[in-house]
C-alpha positions as CSV (number, residue, x, y, z in Angstrom):
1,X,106.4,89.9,106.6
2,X,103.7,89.2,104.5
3,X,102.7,88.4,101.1
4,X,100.3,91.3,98.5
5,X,98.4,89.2,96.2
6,X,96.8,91.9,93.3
7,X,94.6,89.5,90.7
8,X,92.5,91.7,87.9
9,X,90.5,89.8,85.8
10,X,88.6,91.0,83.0
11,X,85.7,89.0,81.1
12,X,83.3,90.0,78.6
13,X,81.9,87.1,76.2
14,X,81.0,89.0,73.0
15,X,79.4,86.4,69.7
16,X,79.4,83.5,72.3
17,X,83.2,84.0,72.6
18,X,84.8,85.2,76.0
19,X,87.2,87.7,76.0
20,X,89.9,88.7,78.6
21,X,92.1,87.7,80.8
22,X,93.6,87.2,84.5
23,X,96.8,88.8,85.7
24,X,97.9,87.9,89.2
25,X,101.0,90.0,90.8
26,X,103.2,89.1,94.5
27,X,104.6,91.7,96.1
28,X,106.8,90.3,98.8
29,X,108.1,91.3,102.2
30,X,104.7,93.5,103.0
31,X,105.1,95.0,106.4
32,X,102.3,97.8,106.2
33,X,99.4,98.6,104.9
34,X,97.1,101.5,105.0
35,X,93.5,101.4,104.6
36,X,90.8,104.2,104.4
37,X,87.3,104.9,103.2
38,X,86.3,108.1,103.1
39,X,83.8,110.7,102.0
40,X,85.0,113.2,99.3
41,X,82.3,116.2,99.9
42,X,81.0,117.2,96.3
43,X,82.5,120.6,95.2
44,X,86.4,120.3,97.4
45,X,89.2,118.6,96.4
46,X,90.1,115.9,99.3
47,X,93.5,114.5,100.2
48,X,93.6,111.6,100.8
49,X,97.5,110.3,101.0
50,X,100.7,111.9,101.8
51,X,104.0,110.8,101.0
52,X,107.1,111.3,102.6
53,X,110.8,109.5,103.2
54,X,109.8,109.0,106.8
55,X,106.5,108.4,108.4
56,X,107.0,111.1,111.0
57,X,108.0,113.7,108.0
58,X,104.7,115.1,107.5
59,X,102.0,114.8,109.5
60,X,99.7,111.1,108.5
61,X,102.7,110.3,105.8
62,X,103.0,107.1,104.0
63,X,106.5,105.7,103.7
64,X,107.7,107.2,100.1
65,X,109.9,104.7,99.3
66,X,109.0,101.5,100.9
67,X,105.3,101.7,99.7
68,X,105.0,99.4,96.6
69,X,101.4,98.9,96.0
70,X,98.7,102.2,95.8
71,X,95.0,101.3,94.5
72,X,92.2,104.2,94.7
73,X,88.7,103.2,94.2
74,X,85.8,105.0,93.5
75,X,82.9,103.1,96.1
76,X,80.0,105.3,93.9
77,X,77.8,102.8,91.5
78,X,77.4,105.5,89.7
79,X,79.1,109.4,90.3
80,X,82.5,109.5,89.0
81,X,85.6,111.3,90.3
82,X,88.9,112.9,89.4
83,X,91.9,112.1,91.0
84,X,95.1,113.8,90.8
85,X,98.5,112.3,91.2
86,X,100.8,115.2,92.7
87,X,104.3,114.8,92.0
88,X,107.4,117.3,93.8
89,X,106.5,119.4,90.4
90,X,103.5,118.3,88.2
91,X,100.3,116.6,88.5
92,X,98.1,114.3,86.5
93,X,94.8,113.6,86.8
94,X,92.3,111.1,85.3
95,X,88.7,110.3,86.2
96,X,87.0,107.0,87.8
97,X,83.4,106.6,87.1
98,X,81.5,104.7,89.7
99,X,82.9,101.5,91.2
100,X,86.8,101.6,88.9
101,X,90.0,101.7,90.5
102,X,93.1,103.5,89.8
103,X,96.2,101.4,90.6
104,X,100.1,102.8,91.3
105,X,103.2,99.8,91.5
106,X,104.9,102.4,93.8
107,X,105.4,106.0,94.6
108,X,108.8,107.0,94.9
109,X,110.1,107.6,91.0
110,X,106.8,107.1,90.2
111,X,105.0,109.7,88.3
112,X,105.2,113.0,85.6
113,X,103.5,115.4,83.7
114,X,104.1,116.7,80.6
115,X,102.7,119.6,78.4
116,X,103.1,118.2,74.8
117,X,102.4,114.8,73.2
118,X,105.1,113.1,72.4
119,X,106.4,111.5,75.7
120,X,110.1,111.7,76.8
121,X,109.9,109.2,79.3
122,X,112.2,112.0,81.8
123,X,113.1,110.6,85.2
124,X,110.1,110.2,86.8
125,X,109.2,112.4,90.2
126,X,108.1,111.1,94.0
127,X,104.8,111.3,94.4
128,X,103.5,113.7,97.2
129,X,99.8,113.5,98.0
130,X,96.9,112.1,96.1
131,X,93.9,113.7,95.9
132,X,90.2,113.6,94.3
133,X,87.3,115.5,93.6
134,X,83.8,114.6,93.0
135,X,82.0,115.6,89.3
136,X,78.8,115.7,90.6
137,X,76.9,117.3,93.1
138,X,77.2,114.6,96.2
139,X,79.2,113.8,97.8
140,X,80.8,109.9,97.5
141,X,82.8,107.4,99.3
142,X,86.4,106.7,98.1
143,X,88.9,103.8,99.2
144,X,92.5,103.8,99.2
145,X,94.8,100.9,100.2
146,X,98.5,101.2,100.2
147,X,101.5,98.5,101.1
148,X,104.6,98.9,102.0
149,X,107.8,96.7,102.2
């Protein structure tokens, strides 16, 4: 078993002042990881993680509930991406210009979507696959690194 250390650090000095900060998070008792870069081809939407409760439950599944740490980063200095979080019934989706990340603390109870404005923070749904889709016309690298416990 292993230790995950996650540090983000943000730092902008604006008027001679800096500004920001550094958050550092341990997730314990790591026993897996996955790790993938991959090209999303402009124009198709690409999965690239599945979910499950077992690994051998769909073919190339992540562990559902035993993964703890999900981060999805767009390799392109400068195309951005969308990238949808599927859930057992809804979806969300946000985009990642050129070189951001999108981070997820786990993926069973993780996610949901919701039609109106005003949130009301429902039990949240299992995610099921992640996917993402290029804006522009070429094609870019993506990475994706999951733990699990």
């Amino acid at each position: 078993m292993a230790d995950l250390t996650t540090t983000i650090t943000e730092s902008v000095t604006i008027n001679g002042s800096v500004r920001g900060s550094t958050n550092t998070l341990t997730t314990s008792d790591i026993v897996d990881v996955f790790e993938r870069v991959l090209t999303a081809a402009h124009s198709q939407t690409t999965t690239i993680a599945v979910f499950n409760s077992t690994p051998h439950g769909a073919a190339g599944a992540l562990d559902l509930e035993n993964c703890k740490y999900i981060r999805v980063t767009n390799l392109s200095p400068t195309e951005a991406m969308d990238i949808a979080v599927v859930t057992e019934n809804t979806n969300y989706q946000v985009v990642l210009r050129g070189g951001t990340s999108h981070i997820l603390c786990q993926a069973d109870t993780a996610a949901i979507a919701e039609a109106d404005t005003t949130p009301n923070f429902p039990t949240l749904e299992d995610i099921v696959t992640i996917q993402v889709r290029p804006r522009a016309t070429t094609d870019i690298q993506v990475e994706i690194f999951a733990a699990m416990i």
